[in-house]
Structure formats: structure tokens, C-alpha cells
PQR file of N, CA, C, O and H, with PARSE charges and radii, in Angstrom:
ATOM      1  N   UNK A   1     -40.808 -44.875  24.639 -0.4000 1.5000
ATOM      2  CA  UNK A   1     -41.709 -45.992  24.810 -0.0000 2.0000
ATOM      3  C   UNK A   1     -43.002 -45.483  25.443  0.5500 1.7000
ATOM      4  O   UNK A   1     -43.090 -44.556  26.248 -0.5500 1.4000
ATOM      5  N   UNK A   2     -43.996 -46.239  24.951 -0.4000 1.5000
ATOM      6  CA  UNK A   2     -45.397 -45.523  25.214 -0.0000 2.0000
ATOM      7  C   UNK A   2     -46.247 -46.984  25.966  0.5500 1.7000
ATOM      8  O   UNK A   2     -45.808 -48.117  25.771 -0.5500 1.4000
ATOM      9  H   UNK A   2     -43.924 -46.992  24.297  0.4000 1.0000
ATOM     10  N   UNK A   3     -46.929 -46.840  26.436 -0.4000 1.5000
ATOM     11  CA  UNK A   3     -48.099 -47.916  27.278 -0.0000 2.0000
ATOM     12  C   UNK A   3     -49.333 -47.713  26.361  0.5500 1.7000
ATOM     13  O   UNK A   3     -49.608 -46.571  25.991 -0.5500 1.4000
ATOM     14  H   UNK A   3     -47.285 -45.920  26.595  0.4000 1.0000
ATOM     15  N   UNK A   4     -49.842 -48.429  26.102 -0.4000 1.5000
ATOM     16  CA  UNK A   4     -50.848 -48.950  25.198 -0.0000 2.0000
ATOM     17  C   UNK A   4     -52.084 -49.631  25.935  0.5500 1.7000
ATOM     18  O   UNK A   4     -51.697 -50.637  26.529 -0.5500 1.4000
ATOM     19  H   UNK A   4     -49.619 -49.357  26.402  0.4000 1.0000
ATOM     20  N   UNK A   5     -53.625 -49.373  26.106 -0.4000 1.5000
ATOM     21  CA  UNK A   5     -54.896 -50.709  26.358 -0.0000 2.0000
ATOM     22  C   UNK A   5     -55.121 -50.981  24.820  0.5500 1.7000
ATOM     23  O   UNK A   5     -55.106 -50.345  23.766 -0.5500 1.4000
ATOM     24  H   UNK A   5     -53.939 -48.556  25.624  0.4000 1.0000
ATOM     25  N   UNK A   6     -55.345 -52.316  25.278 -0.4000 1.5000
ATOM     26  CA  UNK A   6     -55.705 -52.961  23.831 -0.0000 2.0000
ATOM     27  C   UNK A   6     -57.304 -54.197  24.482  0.5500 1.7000
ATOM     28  O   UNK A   6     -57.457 -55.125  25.277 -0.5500 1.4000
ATOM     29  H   UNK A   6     -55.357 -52.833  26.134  0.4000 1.0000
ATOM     30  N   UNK A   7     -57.863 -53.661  23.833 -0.4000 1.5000
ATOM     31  CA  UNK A   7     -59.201 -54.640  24.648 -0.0000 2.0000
ATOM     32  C   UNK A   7     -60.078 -54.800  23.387  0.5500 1.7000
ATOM     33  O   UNK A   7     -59.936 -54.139  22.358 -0.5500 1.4000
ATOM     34  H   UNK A   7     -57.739 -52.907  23.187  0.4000 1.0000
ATOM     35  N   UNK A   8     -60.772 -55.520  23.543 -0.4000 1.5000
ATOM     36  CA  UNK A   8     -61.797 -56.324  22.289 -0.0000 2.0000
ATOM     37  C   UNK A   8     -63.012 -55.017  21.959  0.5500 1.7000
ATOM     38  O   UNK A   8     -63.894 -54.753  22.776 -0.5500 1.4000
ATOM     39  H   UNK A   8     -60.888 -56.057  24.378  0.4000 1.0000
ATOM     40  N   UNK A   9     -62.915 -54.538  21.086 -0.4000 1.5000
ATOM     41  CA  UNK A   9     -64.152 -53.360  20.508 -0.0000 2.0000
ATOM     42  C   UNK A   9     -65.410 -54.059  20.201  0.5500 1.7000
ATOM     43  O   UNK A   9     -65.227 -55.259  20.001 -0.5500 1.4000
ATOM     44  H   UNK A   9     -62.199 -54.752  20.422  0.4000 1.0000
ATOM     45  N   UNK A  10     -66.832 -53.605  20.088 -0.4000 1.5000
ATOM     46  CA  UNK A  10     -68.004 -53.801  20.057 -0.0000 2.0000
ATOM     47  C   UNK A  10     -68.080 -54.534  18.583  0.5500 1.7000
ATOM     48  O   UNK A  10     -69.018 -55.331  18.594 -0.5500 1.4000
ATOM     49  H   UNK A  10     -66.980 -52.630  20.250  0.4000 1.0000
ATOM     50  N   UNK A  11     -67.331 -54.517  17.207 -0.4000 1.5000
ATOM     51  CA  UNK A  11     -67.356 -54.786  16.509 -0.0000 2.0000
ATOM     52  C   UNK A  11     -66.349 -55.887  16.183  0.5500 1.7000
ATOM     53  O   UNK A  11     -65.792 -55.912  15.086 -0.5500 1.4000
ATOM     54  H   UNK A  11     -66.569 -53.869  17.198  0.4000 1.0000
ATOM     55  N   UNK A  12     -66.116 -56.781  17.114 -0.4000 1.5000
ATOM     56  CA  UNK A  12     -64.878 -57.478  16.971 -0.0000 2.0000
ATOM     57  C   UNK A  12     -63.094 -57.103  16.619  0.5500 1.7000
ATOM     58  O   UNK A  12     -62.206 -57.953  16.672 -0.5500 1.4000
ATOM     59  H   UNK A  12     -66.568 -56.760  18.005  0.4000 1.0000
ATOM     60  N   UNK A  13     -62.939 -56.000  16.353 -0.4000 1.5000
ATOM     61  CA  UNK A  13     -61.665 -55.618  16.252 -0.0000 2.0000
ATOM     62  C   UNK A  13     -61.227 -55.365  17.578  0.5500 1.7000
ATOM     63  O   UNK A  13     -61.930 -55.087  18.550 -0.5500 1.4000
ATOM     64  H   UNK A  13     -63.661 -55.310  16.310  0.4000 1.0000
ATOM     65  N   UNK A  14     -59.743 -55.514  17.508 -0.4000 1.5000
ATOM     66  CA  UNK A  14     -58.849 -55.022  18.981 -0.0000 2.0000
ATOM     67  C   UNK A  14     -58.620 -53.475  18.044  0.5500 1.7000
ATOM     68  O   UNK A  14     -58.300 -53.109  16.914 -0.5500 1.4000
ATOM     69  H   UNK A  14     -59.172 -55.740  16.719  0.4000 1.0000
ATOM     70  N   UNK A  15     -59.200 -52.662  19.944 -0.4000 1.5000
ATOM     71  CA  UNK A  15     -58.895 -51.213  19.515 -0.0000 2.0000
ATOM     72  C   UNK A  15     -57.889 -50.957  20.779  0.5500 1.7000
ATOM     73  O   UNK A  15     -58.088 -51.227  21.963 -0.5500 1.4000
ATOM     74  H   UNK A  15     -59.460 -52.960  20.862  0.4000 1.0000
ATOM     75  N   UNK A  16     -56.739 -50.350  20.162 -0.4000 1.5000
ATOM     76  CA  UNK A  16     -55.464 -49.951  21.281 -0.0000 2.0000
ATOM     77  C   UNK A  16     -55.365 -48.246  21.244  0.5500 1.7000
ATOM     78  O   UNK A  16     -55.467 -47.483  20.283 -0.5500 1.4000
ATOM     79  H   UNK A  16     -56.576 -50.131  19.200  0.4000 1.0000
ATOM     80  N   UNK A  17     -55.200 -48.055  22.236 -0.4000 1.5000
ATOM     81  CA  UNK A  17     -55.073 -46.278  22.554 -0.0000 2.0000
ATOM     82  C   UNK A  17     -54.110 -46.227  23.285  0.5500 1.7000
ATOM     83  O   UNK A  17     -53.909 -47.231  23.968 -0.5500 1.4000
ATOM     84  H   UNK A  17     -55.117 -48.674  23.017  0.4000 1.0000
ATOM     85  N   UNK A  18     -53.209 -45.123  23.417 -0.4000 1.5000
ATOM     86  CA  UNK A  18     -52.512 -44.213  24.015 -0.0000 2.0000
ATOM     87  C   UNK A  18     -52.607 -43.359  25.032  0.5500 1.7000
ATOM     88  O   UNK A  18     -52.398 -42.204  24.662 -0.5500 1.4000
ATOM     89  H   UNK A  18     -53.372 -44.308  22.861  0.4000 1.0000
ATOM     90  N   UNK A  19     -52.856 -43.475  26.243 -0.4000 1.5000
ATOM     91  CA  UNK A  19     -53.602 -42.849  27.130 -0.0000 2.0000
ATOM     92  C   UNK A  19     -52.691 -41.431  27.303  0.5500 1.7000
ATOM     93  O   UNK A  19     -53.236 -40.393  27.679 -0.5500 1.4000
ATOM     94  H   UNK A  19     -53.026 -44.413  26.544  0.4000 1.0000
ATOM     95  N   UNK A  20     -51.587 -41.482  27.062 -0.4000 1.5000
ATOM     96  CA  UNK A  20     -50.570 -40.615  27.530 -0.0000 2.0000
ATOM     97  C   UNK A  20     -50.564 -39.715  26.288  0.5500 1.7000
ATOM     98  O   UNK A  20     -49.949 -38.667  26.094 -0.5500 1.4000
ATOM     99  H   UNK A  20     -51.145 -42.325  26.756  0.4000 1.0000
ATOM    100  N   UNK A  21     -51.268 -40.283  25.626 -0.4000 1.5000
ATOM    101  CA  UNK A  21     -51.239 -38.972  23.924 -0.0000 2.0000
ATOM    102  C   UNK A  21     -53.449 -38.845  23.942  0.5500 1.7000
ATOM    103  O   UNK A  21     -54.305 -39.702  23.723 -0.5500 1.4000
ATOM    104  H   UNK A  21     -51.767 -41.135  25.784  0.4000 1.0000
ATOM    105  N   UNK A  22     -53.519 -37.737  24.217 -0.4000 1.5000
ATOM    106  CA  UNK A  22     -55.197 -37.892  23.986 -0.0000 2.0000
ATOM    107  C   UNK A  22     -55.610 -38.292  22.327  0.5500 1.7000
ATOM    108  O   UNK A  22     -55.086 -37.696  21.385 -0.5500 1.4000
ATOM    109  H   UNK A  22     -52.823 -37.041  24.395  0.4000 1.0000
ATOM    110  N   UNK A  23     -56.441 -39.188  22.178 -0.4000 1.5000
ATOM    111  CA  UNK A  23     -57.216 -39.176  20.849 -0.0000 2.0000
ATOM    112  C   UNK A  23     -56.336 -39.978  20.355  0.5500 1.7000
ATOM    113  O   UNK A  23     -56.508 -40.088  19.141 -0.5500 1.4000
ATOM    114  H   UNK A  23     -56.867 -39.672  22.942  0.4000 1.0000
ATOM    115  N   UNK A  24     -55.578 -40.515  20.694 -0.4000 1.5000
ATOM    116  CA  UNK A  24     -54.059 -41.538  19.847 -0.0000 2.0000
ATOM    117  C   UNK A  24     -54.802 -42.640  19.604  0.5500 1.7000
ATOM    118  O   UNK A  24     -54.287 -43.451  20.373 -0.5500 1.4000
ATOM    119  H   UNK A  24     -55.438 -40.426  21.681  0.4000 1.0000
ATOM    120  N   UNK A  25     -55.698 -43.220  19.026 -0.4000 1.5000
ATOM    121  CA  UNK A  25     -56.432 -44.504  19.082 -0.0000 2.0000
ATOM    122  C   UNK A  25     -56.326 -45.120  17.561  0.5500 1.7000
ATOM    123  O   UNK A  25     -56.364 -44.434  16.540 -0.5500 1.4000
ATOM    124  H   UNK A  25     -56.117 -42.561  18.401  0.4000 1.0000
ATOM    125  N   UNK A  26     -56.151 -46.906  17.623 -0.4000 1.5000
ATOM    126  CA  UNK A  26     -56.103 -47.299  16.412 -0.0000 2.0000
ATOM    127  C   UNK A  26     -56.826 -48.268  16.687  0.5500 1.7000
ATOM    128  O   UNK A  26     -57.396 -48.387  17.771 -0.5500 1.4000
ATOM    129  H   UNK A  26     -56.120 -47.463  18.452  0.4000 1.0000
ATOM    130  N   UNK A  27     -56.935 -49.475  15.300 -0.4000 1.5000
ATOM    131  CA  UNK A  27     -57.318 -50.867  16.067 -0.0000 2.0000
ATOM    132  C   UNK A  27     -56.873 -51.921  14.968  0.5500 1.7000
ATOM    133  O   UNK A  27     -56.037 -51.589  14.127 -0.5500 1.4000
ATOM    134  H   UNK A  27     -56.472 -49.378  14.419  0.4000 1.0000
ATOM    135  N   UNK A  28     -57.462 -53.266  14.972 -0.4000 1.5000
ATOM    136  CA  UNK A  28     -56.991 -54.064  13.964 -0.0000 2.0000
ATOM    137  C   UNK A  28     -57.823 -55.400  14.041  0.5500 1.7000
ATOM    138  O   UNK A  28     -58.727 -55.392  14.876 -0.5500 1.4000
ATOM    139  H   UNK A  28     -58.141 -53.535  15.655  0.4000 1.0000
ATOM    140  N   UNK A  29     -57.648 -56.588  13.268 -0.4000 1.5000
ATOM    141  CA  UNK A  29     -58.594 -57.259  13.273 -0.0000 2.0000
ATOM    142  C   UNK A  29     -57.858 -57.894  13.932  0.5500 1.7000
ATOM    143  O   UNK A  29     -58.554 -58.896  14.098 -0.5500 1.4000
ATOM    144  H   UNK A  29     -56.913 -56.595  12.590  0.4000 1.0000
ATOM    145  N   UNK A  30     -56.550 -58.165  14.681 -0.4000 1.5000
ATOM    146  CA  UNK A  30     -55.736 -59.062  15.371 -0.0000 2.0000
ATOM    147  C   UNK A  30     -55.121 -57.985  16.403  0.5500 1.7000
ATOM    148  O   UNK A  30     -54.718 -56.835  16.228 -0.5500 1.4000
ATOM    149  H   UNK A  30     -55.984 -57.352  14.546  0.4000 1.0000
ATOM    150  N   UNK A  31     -55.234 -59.094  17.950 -0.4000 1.5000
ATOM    151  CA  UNK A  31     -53.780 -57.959  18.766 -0.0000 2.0000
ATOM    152  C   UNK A  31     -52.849 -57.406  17.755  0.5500 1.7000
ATOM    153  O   UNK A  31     -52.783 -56.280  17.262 -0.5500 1.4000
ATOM    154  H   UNK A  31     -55.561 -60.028  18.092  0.4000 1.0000
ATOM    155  N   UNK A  32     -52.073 -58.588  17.552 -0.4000 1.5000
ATOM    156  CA  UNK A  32     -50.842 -57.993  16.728 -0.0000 2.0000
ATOM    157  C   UNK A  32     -51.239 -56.558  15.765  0.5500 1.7000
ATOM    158  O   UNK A  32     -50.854 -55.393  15.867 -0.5500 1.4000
ATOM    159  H   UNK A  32     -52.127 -59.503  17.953  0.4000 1.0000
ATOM    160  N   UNK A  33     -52.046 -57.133  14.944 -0.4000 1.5000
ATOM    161  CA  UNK A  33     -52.373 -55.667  13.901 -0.0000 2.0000
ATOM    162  C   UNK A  33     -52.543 -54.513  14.790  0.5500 1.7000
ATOM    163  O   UNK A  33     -51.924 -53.503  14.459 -0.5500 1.4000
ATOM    164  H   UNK A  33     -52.359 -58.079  14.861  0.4000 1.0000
ATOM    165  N   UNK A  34     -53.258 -54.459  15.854 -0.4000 1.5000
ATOM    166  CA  UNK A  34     -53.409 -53.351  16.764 -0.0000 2.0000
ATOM    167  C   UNK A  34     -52.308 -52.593  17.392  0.5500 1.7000
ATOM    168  O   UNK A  34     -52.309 -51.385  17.628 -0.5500 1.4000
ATOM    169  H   UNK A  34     -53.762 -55.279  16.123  0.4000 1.0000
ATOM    170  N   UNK A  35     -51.021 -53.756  17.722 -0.4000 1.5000
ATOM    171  CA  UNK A  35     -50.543 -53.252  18.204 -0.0000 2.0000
ATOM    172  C   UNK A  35     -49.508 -52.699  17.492  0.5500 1.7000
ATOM    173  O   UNK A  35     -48.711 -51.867  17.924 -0.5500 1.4000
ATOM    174  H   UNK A  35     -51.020 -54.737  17.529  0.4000 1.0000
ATOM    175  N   UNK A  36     -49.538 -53.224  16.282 -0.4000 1.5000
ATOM    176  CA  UNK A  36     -48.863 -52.177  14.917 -0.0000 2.0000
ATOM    177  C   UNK A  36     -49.683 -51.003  14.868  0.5500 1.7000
ATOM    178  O   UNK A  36     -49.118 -49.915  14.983 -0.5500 1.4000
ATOM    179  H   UNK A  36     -50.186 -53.900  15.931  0.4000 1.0000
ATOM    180  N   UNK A  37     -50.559 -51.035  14.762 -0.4000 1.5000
ATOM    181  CA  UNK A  37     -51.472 -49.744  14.245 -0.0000 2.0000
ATOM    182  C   UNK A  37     -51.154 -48.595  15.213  0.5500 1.7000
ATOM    183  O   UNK A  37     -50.926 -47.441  14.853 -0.5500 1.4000
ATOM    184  H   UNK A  37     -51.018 -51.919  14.668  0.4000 1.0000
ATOM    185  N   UNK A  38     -51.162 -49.045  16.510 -0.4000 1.5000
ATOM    186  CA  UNK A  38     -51.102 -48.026  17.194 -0.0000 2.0000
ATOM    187  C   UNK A  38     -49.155 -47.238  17.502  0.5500 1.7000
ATOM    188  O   UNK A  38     -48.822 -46.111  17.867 -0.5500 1.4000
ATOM    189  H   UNK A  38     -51.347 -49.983  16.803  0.4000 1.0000
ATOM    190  N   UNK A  39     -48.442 -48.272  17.199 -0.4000 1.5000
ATOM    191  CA  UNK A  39     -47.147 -47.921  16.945 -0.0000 2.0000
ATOM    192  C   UNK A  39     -47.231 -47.322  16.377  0.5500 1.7000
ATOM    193  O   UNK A  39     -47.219 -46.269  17.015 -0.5500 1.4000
ATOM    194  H   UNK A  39     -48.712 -49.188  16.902  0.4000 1.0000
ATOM    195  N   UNK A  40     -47.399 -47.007  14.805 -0.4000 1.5000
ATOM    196  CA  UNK A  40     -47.533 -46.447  13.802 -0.0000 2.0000
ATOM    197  C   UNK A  40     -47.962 -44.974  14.360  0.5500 1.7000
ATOM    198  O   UNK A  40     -47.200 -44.013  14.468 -0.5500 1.4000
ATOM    199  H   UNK A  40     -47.408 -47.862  14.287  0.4000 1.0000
ATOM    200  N   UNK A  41     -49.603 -45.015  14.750 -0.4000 1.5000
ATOM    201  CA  UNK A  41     -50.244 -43.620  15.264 -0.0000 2.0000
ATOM    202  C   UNK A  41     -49.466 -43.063  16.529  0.5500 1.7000
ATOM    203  O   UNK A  41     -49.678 -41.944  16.996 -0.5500 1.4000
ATOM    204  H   UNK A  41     -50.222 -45.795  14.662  0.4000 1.0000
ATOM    205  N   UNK A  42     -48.775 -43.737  16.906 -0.4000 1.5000
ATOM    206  CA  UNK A  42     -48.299 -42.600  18.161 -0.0000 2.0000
ATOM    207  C   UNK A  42     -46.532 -41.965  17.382  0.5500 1.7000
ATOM    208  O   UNK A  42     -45.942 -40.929  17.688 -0.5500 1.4000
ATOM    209  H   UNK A  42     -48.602 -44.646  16.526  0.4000 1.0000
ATOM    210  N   UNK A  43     -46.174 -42.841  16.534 -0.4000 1.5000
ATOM    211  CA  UNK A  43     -44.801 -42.416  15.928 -0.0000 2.0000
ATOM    212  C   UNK A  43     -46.045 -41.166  15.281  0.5500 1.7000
ATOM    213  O   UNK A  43     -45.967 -40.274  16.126 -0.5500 1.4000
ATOM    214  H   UNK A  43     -46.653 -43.683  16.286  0.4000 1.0000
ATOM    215  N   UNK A  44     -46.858 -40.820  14.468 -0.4000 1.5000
ATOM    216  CA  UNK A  44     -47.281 -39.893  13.996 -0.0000 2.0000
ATOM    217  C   UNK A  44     -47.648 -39.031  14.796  0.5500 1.7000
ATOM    218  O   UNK A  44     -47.331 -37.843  14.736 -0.5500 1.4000
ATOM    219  H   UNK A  44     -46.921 -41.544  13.782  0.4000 1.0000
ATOM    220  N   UNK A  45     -48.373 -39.561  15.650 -0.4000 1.5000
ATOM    221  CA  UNK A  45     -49.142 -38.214  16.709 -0.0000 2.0000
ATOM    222  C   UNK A  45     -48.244 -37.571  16.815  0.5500 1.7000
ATOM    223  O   UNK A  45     -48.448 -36.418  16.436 -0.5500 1.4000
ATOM    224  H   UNK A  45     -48.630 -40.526  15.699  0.4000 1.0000
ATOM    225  N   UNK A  46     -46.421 -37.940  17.487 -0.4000 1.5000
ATOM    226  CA  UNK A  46     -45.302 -36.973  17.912 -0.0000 2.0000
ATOM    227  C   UNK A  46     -44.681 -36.468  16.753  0.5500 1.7000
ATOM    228  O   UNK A  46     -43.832 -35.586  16.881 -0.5500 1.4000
ATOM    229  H   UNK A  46     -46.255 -38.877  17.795  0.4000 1.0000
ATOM    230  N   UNK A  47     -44.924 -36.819  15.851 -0.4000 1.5000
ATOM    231  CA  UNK A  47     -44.155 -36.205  14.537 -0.0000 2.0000
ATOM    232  C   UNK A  47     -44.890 -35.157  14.802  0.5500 1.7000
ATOM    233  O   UNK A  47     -44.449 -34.143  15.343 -0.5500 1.4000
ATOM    234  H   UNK A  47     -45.614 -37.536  15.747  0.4000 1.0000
ATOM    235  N   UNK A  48     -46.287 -35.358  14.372 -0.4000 1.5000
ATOM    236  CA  UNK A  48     -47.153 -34.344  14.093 -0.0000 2.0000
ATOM    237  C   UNK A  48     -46.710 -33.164  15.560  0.5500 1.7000
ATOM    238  O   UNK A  48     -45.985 -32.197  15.327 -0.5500 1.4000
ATOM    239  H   UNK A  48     -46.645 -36.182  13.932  0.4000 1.0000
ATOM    240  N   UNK A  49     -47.011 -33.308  16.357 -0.4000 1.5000
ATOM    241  CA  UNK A  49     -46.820 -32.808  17.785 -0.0000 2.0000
ATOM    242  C   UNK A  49     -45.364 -32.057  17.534  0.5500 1.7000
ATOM    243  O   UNK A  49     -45.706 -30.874  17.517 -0.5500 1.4000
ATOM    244  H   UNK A  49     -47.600 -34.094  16.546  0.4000 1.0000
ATOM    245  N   UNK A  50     -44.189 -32.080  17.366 -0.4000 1.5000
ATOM    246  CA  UNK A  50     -42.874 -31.813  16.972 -0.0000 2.0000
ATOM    247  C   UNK A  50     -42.787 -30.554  15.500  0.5500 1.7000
ATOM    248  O   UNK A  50     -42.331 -29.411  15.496 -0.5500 1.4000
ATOM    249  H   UNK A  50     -43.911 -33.040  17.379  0.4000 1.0000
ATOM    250  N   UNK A  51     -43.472 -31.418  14.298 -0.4000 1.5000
ATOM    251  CA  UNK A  51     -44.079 -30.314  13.192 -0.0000 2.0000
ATOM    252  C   UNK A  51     -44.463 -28.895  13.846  0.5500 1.7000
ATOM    253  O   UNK A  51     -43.831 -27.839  13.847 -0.5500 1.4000
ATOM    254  H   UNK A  51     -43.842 -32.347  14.301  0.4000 1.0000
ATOM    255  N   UNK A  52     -45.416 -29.148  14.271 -0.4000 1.5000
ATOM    256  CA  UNK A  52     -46.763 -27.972  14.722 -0.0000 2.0000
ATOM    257  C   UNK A  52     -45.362 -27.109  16.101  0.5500 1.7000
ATOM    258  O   UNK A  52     -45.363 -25.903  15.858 -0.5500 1.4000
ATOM    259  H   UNK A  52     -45.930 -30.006  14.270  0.4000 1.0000
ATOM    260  N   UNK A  53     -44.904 -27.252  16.636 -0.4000 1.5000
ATOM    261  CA  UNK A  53     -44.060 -26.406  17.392 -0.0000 2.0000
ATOM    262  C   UNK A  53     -44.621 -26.895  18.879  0.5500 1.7000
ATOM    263  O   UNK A  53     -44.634 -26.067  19.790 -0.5500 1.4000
ATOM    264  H   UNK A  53     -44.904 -28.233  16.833  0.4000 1.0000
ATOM    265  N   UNK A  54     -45.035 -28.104  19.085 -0.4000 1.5000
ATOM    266  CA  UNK A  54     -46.334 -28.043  20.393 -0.0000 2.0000
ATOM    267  C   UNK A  54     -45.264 -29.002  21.343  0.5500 1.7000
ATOM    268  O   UNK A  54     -44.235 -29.296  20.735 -0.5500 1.4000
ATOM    269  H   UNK A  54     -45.025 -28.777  18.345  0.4000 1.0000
ATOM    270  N   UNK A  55     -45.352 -29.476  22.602 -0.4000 1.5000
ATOM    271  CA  UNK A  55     -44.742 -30.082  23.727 -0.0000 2.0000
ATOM    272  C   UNK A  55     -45.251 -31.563  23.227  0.5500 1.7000
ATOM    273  O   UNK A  55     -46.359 -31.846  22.771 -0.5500 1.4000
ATOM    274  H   UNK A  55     -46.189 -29.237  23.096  0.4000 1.0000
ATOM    275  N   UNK A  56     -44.570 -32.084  23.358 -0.4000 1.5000
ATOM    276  CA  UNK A  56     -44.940 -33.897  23.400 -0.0000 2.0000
ATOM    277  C   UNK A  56     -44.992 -34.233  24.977  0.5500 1.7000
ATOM    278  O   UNK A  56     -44.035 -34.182  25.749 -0.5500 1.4000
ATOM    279  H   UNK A  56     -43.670 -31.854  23.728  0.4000 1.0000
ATOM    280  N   UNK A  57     -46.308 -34.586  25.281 -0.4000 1.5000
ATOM    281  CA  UNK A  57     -46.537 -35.500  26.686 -0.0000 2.0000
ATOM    282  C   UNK A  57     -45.563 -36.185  26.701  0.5500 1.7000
ATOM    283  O   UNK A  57     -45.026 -36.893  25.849 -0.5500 1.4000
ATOM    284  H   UNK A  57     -47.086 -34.628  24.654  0.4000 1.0000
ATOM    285  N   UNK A  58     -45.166 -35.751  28.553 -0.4000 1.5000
ATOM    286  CA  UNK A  58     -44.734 -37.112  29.060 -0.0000 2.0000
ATOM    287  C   UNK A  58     -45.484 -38.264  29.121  0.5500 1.7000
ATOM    288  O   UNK A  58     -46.714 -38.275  29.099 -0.5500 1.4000
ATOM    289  H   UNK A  58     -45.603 -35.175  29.245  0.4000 1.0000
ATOM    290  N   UNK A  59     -44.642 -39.419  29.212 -0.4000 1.5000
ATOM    291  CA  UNK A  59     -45.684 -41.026  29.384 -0.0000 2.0000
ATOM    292  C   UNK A  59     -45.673 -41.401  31.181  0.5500 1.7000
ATOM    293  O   UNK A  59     -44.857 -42.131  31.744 -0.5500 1.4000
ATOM    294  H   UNK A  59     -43.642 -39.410  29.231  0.4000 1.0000
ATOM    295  N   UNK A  60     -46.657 -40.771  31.728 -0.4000 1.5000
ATOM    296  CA  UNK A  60     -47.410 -41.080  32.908 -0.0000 2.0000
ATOM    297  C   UNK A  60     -48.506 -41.379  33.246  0.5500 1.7000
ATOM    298  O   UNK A  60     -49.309 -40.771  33.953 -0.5500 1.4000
ATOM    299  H   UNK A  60     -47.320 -40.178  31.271  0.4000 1.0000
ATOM    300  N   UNK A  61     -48.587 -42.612  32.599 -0.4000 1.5000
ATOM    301  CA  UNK A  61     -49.974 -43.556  32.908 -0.0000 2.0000
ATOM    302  C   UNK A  61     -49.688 -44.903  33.663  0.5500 1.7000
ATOM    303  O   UNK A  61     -48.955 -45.723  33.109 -0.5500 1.4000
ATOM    304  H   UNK A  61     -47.935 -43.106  32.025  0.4000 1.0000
ATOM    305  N   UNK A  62     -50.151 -45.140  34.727 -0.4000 1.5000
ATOM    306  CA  UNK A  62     -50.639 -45.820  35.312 -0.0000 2.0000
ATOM    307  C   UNK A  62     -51.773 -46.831  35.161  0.5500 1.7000
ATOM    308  O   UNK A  62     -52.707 -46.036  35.051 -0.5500 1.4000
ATOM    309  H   UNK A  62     -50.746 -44.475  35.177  0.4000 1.0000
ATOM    310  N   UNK A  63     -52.172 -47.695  35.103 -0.4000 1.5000
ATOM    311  CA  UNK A  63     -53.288 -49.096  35.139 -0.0000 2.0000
ATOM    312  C   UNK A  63     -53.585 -49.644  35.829  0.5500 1.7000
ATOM    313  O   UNK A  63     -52.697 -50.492  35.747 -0.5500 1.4000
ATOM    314  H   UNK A  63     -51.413 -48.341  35.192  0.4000 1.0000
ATOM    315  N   UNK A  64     -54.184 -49.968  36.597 -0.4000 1.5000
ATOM    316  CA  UNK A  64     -54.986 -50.982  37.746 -0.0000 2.0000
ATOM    317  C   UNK A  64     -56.165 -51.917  36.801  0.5500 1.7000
ATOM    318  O   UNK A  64     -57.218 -51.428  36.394 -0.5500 1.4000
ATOM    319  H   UNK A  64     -54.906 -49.279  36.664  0.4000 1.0000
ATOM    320  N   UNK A  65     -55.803 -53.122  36.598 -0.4000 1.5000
ATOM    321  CA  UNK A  65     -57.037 -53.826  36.184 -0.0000 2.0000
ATOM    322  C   UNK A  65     -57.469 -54.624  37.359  0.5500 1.7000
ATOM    323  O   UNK A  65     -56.940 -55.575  37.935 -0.5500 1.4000
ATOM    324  H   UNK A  65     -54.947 -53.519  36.929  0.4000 1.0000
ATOM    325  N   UNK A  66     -59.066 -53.687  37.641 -0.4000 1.5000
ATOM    326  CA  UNK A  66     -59.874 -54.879  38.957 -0.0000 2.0000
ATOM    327  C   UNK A  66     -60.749 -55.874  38.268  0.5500 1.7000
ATOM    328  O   UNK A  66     -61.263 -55.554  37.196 -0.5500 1.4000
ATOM    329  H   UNK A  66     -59.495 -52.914  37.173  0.4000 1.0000
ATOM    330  N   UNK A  67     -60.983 -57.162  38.835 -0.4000 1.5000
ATOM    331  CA  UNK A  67     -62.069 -57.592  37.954 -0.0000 2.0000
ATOM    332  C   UNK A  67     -62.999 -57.662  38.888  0.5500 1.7000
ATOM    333  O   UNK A  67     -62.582 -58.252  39.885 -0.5500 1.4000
ATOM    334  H   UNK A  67     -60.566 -57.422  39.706  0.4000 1.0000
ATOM    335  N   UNK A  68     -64.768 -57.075  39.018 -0.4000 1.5000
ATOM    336  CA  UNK A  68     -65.215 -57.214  40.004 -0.0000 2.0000
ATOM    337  C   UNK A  68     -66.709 -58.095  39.540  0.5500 1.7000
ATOM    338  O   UNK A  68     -67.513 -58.446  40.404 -0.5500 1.4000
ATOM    339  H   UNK A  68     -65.108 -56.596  38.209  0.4000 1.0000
TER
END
């Protein structure tokens, strides 16, 4: 299981990333789609990551949302 931000992009799509995988980023025209999309890209990122012979990150991310 992976932790996901999903926040509103400059172009109206929700863009969700992977903080715990660098560059893991997807988006969609709905949360929901986003938060498929990015399921999808992180099941790949570790495939890919696993393929190539390389370490798969641990998931140690942390979040604090302040609103100031």
C-alpha cells in the first residue's frame, strides 16, 4: 500500500503522485480517475523497478496539511 496527494492541477485535472516512488505522477479529469491512474502507475513503477534488478522504496511518507 502506497500514500498518494491528489490536489486540483492548473488545468483543471486532479493530479495524484507518489511521494514514496520519485516521478510516480498521474492525473485524471475526476478524483476517482486519478486515483485509478495513479494505482495503475505505481503497480508499474514497481514492476518496472523489480524488471530492471533495482530496490523498490520503502513507503515512508509522512503529511502535515497546514492551512495558513
Amino acid at each position: 500500500m502506497r500514500q498518494a496527494i491528489i490536489y486540483r492541477g492548473e488545468d483543471g485535472y486532479w493530479v495524484a503522485e507518489c511521494p514514496s516512488l520519485p516521478g510516480c505522477i498521474s492525473q485524471g479529469k475526476t478524483k476517482q480517475e486519478a486515483i485509478a491512474n495513479i494505482r495503475e502507475a505505481i503497480e508499474g513503477y514497481i514492476v518496472s523497478l523489480e524488471e530492471d534488478g533495482l530496490a523498490v522504496p520503502g513507503e515512508q511518507f509522512e503529511a502535515l496539511v497546514v492551512a495558513v
